[in-house]
N, C-alpha and C positions, 0 to 999 in steps of 0.2 A: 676185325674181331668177330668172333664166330660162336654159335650155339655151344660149342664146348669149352670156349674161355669162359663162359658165363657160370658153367655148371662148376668150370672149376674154383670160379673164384667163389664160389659158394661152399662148396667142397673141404674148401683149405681154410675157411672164413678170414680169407683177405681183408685187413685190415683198410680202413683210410686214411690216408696220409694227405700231405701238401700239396700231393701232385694226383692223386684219385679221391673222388668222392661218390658217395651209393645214397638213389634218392628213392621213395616208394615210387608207384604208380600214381596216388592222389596229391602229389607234387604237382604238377602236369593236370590233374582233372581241377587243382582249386586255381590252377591258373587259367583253366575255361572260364572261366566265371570273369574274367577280366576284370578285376576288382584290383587297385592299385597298389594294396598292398602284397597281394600276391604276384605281379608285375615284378615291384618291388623284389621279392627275393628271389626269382627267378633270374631276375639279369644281376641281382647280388651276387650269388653265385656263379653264374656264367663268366662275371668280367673279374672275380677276385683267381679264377683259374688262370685267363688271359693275360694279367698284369702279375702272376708270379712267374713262375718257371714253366708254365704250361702245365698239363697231364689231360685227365679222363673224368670227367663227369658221365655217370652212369643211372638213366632211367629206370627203374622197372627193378633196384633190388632193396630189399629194405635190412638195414644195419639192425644189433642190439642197439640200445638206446642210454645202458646203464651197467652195469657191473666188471666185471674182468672184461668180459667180451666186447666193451664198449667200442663202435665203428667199425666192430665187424659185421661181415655181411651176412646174415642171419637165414634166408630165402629168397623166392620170386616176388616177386610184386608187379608181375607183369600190366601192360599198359594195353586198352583195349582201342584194335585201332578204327572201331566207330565211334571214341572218342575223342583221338588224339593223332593231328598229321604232322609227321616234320617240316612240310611246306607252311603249314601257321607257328610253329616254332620257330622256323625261320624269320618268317616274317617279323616274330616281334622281337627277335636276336637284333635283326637290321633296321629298327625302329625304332626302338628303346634304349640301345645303347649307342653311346657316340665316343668317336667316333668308330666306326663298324669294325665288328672284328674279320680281318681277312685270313688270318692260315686258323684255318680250324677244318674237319674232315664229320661228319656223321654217317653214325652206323646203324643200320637197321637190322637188328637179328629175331628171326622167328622164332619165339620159343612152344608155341601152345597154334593153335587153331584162332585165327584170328588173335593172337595174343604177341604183343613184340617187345622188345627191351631197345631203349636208345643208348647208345652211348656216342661222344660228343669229342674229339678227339681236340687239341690244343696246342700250339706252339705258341714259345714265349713270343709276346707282342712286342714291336718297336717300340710303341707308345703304349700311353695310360689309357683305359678307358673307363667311361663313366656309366653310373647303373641309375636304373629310371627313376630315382629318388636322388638324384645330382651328385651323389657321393662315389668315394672311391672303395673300393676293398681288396684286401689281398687275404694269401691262407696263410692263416698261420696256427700252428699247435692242433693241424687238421679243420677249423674252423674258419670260415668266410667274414673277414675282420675288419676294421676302417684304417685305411691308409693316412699315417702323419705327413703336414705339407713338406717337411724335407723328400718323404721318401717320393712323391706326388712329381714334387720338380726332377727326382732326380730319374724318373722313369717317361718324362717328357720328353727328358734329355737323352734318353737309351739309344733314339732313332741316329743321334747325331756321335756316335760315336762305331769305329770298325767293328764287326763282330767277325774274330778269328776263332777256328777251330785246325784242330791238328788231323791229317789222315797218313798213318803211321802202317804202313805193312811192309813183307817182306816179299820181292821177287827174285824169280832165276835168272840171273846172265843169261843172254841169247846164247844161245847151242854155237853158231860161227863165233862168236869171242873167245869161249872156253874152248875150241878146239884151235884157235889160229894163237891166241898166246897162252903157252904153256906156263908162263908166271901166275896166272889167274884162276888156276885151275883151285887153289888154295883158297883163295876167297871166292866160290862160283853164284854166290847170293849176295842181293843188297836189300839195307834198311831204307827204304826210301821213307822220305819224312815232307810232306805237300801239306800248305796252309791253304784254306779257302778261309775267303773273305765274303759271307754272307749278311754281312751288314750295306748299309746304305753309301756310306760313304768309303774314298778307298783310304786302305793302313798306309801310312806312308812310311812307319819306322818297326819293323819286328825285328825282337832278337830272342832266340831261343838256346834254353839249355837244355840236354842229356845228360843229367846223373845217373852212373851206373855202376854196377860192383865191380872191384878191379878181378874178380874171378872171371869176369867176361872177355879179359883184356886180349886172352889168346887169341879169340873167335874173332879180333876185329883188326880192320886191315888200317892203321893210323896213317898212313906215308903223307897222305892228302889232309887231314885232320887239325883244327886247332883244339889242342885238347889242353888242360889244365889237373896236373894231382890233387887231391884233397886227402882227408887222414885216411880213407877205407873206400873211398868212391873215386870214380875219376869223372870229369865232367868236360863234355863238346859242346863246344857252341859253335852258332853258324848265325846267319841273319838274312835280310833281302837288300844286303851293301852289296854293290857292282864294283870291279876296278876298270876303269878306261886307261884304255894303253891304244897306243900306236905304236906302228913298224917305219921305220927307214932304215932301209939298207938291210934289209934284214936281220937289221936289230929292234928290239920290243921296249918300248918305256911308257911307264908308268905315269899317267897323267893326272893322278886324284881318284876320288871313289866316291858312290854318292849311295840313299838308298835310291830300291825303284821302286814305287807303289805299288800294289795288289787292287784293282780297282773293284769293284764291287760285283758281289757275285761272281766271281773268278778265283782259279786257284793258282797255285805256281810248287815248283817242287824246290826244296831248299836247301837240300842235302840226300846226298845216295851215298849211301857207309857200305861201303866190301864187306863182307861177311862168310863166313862160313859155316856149315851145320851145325857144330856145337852150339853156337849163338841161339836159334832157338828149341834146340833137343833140351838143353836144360829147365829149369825153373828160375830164372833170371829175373830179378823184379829191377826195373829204372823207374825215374822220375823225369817228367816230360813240364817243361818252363815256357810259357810263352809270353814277352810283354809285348805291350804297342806303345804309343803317344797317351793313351786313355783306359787302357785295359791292362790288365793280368792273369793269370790263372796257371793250374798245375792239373796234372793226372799221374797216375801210376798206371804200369802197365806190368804185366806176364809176357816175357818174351815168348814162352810156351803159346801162350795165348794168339800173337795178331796169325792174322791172315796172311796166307799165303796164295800171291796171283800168280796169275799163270805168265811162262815169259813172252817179250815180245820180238819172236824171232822175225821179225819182216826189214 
């Protein structure tokens, strides 16, 4: 975050939402004063960020307070730094709250002469954490709010379940493939579709769907594909099931099929779909499905939209 995001979120009067919040400068001075109830909602707010979806807690800008423009961000309110270190912010992040929050990032931006803005950066936590008055909170409806014991236990539980995310882009065939088979040359791009598993424990069972317009159908090369029609969409799936086969005689049979774990922090690729230009020259919208043993979730995507890597001709 830099001197110009700052100006801009002022600029645009950036609202707060669930995932950002805008705190003055005397946030931060009535917490010098180390007086417990200012403690108190410092690390309220710090751990109700941590325990939702994560985002941006922001030093040094002050919101309207009241009318239309309520939690927008109204000005500076910059933080004077002979009054205020990140190194004692820190300090009482890792002392006050339990237990410690590990993925979080601080930002130091200059705004003035001797004048700086913190912002505070947040990834969703594995577990719950607790704020220096033993309670819990989370955001909700832009406010830092107490967490009910259902939701408590079940954010204990976050650590012990996989966390899958989807990495959806589209590369080029190596240059040697498309020039050595002339059949390929029709589909010379693929949708490659890779799970990482950045949770704690590994997935042992994914299956995923691809709903997509059957306008796309030309662009895609099926031969290899389990696919299924629907009234207006057609939909692939694939998963992380193995088949084991053996050879005798040079003949191949099929011996069962199992899944194979994703172990933690690790990815794996799960399908490479042939494709051709059209697939993303157009405005192609699909639906991306993923479940596990304990999880589920969906996205939409713009084929126009993913990224495009570079190939890997080696």
């Amino acid at each position: 975050m830099t001197k110009k995001d700052i100006e801009n979120i002022i600029k645009n009067q950036v609202r707060e939402s669930n995932t950002l919040e805008f705190k003055q400068a005397d946030a931060l001075y009535n917490l010098a004063r180390k007086q417990e109830d200012d403690i108190n909602e410092f690390t309220k707010d710090i751990t109700a960020l941590a325990n939702s979806s994560g985002g941006t807690i922001i030093y040094g800008i002050q919101e309207f307070p009241k009318g239309n423009n309520k939690g927008k961000a109204k000005r500076l309110s910059p933080i004077d730094k002979n009054k205020i270190s990140v190194e004692w912010m820190e300090q009482i992040m890792n002392s006050r709250i339990q237990p410690r929050i590990q993925n979080y990032k601080i930002h130091e931006i200059d705004v003035d002469e001797n004048k700086f803005v913190i912002a505070i950066d947040f990834k969703e936590s594995i577990t719950v954490h607790q704020a220096n008055d033993k309670r819990y909170y989370k955001r909700f409806e832009f406010q830092s709010v107490k967490m009910d014991d259902w939701e408590i236990k079940s954010l204990v539980n976050r650590h012990n379940k996989p966390i899958i995310q989807e990495k959806i882009f589209i590369q080029k065939k190596p240059d040697y493939i498309i020039k050595q088979l002339t059949k390929l040359r029709a589909y010379d791009y693929e949708l490659i579709i890779a799970i990482e598993n950045t949770g704690n424990i590994m997935a042992n069972y994914i299956n995923c769907f691809l709903q997509i317009e059957k306008s796309a159908f030309k662009y895609i090369d099926f031969t290899n594909l389990e696919k299924t029609s629907l009234t207006d969409l057609f939909e692939i799936s694939f998963s992380n099931k193995i088949t084991r086969t053996i050879t005798i005689q040079n003949n191949k049979f099929e011996i069962g099929s199992e899944y194979e774990p994703i172990l933690p922090n690790s990815w794996r690729r799960l399908a490479v779909i042939p494709i051709n230009k059209g697939f993303f020259k157009e405005e192609i919208e699909f639906d991306f499905f993923i479940s596990t043993e304990s999880t589920h979730s969906n996205q939409k995507y713009l084929t126009s939209e993913l990224e495009i890597a570079k190939p890997n001709n080696t």
